[in-house]
C-alpha positions as CSV (number, residue, x, y, z in Angstrom):
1,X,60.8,34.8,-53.4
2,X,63.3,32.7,-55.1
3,X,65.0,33.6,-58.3
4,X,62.7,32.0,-60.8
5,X,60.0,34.1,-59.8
6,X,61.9,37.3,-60.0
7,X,61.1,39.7,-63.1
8,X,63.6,38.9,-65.8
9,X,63.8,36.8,-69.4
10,X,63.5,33.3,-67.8
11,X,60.2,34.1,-65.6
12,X,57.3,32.8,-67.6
13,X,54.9,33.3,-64.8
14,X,55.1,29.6,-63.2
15,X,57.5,29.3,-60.0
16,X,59.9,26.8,-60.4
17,X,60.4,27.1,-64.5
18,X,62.5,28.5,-66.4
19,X,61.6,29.3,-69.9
20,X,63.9,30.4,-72.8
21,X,63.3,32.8,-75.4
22,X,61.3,31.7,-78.5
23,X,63.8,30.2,-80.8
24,X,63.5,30.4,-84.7
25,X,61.1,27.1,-85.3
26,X,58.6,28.1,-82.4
27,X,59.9,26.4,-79.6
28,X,61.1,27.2,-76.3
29,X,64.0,25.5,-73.8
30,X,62.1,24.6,-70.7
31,X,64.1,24.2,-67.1
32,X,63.2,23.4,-63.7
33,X,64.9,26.0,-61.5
34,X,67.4,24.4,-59.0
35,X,67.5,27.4,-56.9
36,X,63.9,26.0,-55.3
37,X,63.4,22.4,-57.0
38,X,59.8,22.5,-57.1
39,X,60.0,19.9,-59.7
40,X,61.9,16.4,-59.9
41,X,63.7,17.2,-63.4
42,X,63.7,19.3,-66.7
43,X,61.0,16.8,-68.3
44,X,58.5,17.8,-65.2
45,X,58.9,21.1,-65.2
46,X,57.9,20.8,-68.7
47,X,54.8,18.8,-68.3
48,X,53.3,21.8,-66.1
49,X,54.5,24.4,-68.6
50,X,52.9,22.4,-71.5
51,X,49.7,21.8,-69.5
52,X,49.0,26.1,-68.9
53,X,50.5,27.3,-72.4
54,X,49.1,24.2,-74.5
55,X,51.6,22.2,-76.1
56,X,53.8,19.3,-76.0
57,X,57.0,18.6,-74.4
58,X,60.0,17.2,-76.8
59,X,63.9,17.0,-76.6
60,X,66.3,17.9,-79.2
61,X,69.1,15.9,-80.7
62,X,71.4,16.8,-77.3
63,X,68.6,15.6,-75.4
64,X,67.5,19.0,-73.5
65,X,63.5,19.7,-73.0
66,X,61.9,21.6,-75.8
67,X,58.7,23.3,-75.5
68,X,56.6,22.9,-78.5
69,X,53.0,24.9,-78.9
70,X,50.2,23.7,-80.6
């Protein structure tokens, strides 16, 4: 099992992303894990993520994934 899928605030129930807590405006900070790599970069991982939960994938002014819900 590798860490992303371990219980904890990051798991959000898809191996190999790592999902941050739901910030003020409604999104989330979305990372591939690179303990197992299961996807090529950040934006990928994202892609998947926004596919289950319904949303859209954005970055923020310093350029790291966002998570935005529909």
């Amino acid at each position: 099992m590798c860490v992303c899928e371990e219980p904890g605030p990051f798991n959000c129930g898809l191996p190999g992303i790592l999902a941050g807590q739901l910030q003020r405006n409604g999104y989330r900070y979305i990372e591939r894990c690179d303990t197992c790599e299961r996807f090529s970069s950040d934006e990928a991982a994202c892609e998947i993520y926004s596919k289950f939960m319904g949303g859209r994938l954005r970055h923020n002014r310093q350029g790291k994934v966002i998570f935005l819900p529909e």
